[in-house]
MOPAC internal coordinates of N, CA, C and O (Angstrom, degrees):
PM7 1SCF
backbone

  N    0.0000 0     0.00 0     0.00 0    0    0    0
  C    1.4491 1     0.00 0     0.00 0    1    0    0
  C    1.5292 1   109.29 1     0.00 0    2    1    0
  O    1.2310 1   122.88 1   -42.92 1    3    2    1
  N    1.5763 1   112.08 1   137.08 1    3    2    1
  C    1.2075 1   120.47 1   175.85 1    5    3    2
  C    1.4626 1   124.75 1   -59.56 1    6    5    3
  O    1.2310 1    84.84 1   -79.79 1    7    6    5
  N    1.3444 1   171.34 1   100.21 1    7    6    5
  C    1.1127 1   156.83 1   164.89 1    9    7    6
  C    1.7553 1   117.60 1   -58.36 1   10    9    7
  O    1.2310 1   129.26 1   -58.73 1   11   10    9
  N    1.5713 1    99.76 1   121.27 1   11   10    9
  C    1.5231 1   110.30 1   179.96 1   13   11   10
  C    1.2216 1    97.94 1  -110.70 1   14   13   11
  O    1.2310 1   129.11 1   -39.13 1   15   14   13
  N    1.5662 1   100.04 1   140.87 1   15   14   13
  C    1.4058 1   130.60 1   173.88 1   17   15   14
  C    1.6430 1    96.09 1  -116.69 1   18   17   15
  O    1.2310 1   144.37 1   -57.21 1   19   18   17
  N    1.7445 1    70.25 1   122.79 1   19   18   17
  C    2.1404 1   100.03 1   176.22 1   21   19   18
  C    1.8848 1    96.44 1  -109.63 1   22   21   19
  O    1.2310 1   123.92 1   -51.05 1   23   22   21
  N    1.0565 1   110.09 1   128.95 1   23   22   21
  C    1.3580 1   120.01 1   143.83 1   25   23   22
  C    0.9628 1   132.73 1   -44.53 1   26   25   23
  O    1.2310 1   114.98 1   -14.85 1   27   26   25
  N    1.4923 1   127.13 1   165.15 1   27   26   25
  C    1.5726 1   113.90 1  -175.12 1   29   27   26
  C    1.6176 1   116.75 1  -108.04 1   30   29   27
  O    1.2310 1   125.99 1  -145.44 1   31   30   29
  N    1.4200 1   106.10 1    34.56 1   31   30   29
  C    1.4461 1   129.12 1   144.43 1   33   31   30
  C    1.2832 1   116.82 1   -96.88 1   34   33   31
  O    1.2310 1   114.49 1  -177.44 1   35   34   33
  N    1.1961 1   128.05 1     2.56 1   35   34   33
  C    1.9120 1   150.78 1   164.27 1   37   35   34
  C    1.4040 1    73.18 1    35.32 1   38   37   35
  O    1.2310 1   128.61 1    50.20 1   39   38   37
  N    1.6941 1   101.02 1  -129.80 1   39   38   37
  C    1.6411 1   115.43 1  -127.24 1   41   39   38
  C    1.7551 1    99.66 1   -57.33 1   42   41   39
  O    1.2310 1   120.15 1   141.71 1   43   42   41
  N    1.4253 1   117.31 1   -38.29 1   43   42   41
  C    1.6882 1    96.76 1  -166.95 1   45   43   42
  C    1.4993 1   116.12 1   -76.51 1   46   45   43
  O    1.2310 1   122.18 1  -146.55 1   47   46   45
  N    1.2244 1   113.43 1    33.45 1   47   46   45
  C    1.4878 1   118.90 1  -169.38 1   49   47   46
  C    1.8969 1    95.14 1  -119.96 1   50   49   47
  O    1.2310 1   131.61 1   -79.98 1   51   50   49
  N    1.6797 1    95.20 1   100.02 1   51   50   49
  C    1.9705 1    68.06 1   174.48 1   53   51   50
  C    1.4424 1   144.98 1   -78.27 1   54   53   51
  O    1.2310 1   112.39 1   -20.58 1   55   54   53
  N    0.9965 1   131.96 1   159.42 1   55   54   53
  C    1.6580 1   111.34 1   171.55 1   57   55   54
  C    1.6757 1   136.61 1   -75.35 1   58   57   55
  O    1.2310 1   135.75 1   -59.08 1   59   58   57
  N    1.2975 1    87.13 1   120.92 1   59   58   57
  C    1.8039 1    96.97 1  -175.97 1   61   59   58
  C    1.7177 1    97.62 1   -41.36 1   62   61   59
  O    1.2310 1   125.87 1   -54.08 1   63   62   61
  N    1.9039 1   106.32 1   125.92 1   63   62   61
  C    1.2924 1   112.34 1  -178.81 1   65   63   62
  C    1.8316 1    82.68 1  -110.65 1   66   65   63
  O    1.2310 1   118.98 1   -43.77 1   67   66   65
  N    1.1936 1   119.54 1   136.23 1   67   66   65
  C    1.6871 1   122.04 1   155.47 1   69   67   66
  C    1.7667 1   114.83 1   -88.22 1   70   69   67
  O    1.2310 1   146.43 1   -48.72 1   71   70   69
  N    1.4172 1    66.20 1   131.28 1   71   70   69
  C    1.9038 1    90.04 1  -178.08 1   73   71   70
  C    1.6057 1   100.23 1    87.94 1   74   73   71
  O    1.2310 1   116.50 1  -170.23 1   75   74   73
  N    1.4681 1   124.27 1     9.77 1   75   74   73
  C    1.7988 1    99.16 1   175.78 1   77   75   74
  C    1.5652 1    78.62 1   -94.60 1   78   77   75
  O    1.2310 1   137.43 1    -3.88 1   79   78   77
  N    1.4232 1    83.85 1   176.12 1   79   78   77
  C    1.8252 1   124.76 1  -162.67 1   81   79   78
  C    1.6807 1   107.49 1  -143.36 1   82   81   79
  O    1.2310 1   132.52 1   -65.00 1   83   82   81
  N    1.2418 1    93.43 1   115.00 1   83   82   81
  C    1.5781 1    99.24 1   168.68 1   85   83   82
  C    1.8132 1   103.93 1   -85.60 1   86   85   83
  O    1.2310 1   129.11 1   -35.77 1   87   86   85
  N    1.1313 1   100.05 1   144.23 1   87   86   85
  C    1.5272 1    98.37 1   156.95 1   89   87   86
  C    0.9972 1   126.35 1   -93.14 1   90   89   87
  O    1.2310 1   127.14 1   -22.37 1   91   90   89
  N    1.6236 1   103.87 1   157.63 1   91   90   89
  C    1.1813 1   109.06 1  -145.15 1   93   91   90
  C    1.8819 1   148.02 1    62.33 1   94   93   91
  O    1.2310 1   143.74 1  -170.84 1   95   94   93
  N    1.2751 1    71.48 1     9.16 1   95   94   93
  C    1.9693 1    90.19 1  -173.85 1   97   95   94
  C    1.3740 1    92.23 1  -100.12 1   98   97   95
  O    1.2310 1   118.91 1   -18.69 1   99   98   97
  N    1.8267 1   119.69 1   161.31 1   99   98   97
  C    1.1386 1   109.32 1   166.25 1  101   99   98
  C    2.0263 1    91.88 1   -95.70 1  102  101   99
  O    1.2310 1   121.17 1   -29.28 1  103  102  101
  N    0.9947 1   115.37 1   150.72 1  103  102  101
  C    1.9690 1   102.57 1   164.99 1  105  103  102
  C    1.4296 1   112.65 1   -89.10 1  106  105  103
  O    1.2310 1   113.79 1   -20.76 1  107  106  105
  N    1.0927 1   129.36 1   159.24 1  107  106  105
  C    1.4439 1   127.81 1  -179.12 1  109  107  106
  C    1.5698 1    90.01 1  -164.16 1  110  109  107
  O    1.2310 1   115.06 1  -172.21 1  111  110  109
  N    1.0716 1   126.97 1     7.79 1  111  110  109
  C    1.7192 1   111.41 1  -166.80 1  113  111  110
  C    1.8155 1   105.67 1  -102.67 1  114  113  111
  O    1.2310 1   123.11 1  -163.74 1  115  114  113
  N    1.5134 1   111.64 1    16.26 1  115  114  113
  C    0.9734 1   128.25 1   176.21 1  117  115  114
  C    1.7413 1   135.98 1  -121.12 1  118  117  115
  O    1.2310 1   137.13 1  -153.16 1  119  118  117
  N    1.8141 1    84.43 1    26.84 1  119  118  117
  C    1.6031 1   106.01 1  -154.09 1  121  119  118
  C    1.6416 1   130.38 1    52.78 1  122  121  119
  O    1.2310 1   129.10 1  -137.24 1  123  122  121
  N    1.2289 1   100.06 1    42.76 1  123  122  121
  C    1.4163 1   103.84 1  -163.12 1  125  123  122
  C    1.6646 1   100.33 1  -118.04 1  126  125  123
  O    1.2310 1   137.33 1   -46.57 1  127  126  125
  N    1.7207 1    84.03 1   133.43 1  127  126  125
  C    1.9376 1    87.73 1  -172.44 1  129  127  126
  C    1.1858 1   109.03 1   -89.27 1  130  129  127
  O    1.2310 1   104.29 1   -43.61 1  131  130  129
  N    1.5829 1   146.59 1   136.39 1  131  130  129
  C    1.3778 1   173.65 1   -88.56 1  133  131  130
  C    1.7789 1    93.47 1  -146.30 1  134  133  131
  O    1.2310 1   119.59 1   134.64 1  135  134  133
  N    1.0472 1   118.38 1   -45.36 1  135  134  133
  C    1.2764 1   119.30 1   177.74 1  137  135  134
  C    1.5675 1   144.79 1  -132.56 1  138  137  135
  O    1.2310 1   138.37 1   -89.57 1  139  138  137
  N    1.7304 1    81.99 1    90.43 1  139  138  137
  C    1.6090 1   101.86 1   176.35 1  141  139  138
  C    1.7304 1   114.80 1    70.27 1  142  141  139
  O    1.2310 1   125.73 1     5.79 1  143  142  141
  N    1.0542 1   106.60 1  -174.21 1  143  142  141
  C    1.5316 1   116.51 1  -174.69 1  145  143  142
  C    1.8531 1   107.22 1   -72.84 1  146  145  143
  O    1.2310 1   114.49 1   -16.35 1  147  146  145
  N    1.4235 1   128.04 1   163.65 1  147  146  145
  C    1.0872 1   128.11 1   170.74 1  149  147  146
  C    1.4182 1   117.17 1   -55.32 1  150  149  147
  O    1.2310 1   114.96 1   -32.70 1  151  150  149
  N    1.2842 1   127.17 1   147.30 1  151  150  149
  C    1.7782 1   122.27 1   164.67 1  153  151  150
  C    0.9285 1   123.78 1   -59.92 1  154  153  151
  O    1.2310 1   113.35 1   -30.07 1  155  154  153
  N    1.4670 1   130.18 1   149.93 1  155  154  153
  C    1.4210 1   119.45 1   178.02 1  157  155  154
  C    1.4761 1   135.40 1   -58.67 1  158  157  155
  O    1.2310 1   126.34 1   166.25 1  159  158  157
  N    1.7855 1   105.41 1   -13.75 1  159  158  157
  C    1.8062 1   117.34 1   148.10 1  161  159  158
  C    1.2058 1   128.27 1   -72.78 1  162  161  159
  O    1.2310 1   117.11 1   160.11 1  163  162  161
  N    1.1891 1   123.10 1   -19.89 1  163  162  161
  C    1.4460 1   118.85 1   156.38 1  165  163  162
  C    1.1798 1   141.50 1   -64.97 1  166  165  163
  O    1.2310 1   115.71 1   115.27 1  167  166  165
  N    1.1796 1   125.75 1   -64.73 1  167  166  165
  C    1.3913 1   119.34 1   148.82 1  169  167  166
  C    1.5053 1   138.10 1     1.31 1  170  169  167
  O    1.2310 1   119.41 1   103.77 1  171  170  169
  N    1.7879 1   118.74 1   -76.23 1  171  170  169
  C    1.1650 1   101.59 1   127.41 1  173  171  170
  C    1.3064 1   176.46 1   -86.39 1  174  173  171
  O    1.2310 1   128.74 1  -151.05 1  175  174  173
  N    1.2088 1   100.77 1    28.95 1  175  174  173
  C    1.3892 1   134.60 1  -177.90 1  177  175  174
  C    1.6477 1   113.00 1   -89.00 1  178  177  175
  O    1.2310 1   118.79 1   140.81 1  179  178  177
  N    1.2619 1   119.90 1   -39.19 1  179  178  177
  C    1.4244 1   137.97 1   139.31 1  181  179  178
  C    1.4079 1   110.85 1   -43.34 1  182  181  179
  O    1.2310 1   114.92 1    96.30 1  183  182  181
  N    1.3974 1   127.23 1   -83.70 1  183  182  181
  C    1.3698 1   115.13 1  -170.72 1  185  183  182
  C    1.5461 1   108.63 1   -68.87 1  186  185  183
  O    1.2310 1   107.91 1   179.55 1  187  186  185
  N    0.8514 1   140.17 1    -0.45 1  187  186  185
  C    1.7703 1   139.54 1   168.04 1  189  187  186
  C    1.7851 1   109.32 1   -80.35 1  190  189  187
  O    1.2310 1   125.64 1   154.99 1  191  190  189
  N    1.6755 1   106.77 1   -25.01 1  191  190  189
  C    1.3078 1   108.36 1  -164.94 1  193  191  190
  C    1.6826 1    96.83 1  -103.27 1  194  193  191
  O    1.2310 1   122.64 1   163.92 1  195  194  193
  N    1.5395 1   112.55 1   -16.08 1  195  194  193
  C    1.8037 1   110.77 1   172.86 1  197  195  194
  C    1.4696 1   110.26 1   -80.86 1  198  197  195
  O    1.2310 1   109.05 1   177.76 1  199  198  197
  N    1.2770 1   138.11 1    -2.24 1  199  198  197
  C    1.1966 1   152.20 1  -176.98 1  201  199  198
  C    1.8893 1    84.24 1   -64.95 1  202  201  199
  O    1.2310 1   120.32 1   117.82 1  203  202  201
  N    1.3724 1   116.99 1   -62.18 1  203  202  201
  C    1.2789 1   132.30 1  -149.10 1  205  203  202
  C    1.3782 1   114.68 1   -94.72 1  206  205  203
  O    1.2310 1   121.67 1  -178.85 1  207  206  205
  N    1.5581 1   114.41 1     1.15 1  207  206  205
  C    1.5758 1   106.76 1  -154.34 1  209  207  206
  C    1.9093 1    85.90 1  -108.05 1  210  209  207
  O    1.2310 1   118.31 1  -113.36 1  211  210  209
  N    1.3583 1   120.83 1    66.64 1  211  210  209
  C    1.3475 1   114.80 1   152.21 1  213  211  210
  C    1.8731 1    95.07 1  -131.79 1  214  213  211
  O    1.2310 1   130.84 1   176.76 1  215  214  213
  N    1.2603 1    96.70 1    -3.24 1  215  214  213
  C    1.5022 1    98.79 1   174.29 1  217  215  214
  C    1.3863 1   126.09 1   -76.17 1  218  217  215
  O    1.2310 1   117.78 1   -40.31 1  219  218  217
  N    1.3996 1   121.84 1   139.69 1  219  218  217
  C    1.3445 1   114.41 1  -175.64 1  221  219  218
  C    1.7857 1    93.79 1  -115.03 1  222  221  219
  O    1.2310 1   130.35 1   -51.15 1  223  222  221
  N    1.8379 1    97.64 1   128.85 1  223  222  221
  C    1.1542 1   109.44 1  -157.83 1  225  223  222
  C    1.5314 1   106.64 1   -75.74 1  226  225  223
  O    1.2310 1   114.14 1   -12.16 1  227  226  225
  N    1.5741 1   128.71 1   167.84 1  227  226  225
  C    1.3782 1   134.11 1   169.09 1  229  227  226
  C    1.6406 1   126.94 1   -38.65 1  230  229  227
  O    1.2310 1   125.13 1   -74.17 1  231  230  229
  N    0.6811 1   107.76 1   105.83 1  231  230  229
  C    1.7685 1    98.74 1   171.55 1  233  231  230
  C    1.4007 1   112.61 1   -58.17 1  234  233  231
  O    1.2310 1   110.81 1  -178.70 1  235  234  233
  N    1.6209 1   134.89 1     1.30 1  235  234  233
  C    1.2012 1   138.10 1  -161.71 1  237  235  234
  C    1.4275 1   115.21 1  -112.53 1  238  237  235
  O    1.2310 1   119.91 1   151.68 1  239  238  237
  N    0.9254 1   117.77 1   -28.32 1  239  238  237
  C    1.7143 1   155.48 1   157.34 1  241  239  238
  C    1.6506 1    68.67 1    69.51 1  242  241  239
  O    1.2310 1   115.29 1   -59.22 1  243  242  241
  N    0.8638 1   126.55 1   120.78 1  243  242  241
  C    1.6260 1   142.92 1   176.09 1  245  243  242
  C    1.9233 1    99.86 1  -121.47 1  246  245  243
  O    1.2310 1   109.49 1   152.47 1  247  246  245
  N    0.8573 1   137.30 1   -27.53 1  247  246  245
  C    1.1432 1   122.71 1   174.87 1  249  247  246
  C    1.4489 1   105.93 1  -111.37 1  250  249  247
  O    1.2310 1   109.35 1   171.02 1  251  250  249
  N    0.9042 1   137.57 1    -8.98 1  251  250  249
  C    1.7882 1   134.60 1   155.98 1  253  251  250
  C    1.5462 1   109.62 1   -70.32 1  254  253  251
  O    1.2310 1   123.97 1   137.52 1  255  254  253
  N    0.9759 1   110.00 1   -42.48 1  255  254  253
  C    1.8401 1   127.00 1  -171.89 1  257  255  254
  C    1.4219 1    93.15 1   -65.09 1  258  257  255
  O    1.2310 1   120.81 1   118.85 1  259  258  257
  N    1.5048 1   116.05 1   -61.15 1  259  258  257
  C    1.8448 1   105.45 1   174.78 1  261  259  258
  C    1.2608 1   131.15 1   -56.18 1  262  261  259
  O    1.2310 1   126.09 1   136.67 1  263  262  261
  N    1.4913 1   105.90 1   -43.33 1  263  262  261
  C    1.1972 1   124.09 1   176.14 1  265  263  262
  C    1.5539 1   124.41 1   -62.12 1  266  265  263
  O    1.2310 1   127.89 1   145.10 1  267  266  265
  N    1.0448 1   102.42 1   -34.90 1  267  266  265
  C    2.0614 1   116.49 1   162.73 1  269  267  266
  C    1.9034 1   108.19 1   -65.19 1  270  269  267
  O    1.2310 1   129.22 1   132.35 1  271  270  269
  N    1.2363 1    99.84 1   -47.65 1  271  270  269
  C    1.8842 1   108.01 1   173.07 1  273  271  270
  C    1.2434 1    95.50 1   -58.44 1  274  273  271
  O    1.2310 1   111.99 1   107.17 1  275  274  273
  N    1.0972 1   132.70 1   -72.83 1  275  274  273
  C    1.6323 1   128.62 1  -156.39 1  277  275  274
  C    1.4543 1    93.65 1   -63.50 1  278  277  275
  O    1.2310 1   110.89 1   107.80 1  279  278  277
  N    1.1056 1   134.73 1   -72.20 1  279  278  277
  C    1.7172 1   117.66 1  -179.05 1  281  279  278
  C    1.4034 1   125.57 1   -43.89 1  282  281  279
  O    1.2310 1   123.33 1   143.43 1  283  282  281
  N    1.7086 1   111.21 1   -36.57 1  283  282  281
  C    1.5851 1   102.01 1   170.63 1  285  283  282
  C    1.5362 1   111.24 1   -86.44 1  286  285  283
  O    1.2310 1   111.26 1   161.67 1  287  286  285
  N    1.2559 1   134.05 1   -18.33 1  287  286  285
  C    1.0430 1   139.22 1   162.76 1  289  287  286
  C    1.7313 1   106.99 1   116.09 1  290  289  287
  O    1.2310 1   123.99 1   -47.94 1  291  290  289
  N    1.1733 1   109.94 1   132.06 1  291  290  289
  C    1.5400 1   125.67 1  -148.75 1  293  291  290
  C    1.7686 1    95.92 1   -66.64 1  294  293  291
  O    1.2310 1   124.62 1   150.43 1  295  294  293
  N    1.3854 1   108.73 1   -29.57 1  295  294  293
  C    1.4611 1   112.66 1  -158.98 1  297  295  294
  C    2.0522 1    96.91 1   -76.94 1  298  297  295
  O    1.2310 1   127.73 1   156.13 1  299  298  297
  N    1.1516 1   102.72 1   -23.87 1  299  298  297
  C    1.4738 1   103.99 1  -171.96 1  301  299  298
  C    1.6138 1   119.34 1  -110.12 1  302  301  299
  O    1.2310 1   127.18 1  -169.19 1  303  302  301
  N    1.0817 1   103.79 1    10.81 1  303  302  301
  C    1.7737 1   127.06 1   175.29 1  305  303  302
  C    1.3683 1   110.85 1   179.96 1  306  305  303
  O    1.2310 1   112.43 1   -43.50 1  307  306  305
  N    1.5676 1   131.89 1   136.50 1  307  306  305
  C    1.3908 1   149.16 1   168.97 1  309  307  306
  C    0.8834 1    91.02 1  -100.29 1  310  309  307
  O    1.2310 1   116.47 1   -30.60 1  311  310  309
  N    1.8869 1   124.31 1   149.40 1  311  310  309
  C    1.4706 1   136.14 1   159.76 1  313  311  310
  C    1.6506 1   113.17 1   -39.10 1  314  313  311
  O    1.2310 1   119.98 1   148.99 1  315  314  313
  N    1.2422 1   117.65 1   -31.01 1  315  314  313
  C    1.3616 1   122.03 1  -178.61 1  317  315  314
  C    1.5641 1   108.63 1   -74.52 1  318  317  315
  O    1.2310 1   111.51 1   165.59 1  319  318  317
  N    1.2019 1   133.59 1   -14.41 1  319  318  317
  C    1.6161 1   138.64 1   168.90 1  321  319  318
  C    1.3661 1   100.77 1   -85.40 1  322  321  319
  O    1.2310 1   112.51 1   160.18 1  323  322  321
  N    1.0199 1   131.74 1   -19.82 1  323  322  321
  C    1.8651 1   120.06 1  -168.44 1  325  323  322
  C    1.5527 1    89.41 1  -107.78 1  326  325  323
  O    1.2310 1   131.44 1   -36.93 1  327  326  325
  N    1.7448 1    95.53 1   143.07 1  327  326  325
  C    1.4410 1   126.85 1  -174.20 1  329  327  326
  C    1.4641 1   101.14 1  -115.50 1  330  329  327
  O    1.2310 1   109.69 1   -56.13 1  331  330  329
  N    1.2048 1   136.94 1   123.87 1  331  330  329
  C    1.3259 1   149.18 1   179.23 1  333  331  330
  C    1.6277 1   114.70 1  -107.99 1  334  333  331
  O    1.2310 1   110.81 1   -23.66 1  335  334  333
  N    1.0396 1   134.88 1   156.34 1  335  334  333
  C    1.5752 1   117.45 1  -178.80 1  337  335  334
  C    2.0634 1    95.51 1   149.75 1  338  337  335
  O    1.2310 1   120.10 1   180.00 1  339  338  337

């Protein structure tokens, strides 16, 4: 048996059913994207980025840190002035 957790607004609080659908609602509370199928860059852009996802990324962010300098401009911040976190 499942165990439900009621709030302590109990009965006028209803219970989350998965997979019902209000009409007229869009749903999203089921990881579900609002618009249409993926683009045709996504797709592989996903499997190019699962190649990599057992990696645990830099704590240094060394290419965000440059990449923020070159957009604000190197002369008015070095990667070493920007704090990431």
């Amino acid at each position: 048996m499942i165990a439900v957790f009621r709030p302590p607004n109990g009965p006028d609080c209803p219970i989350y059913t998965p997979g019902k659908t209000v009409p007229g609602a869009i749903k999203i509370a089921s990881n579900e994207k609002v618009h249409g199928p993926l683009s045709e860059r996504a797709g592989p852009a996903i499997d190019k980025a699962a190649d990599n996802i057992n990696r645990i990324p830099t704590l240094e962010y060394v290419e965000l840190k440059d990449g923020l300098a070159k957009h604000i401009g190197r002369r008015a911040f070095a990667p070493r002035h920007i704090s990431v976190g």
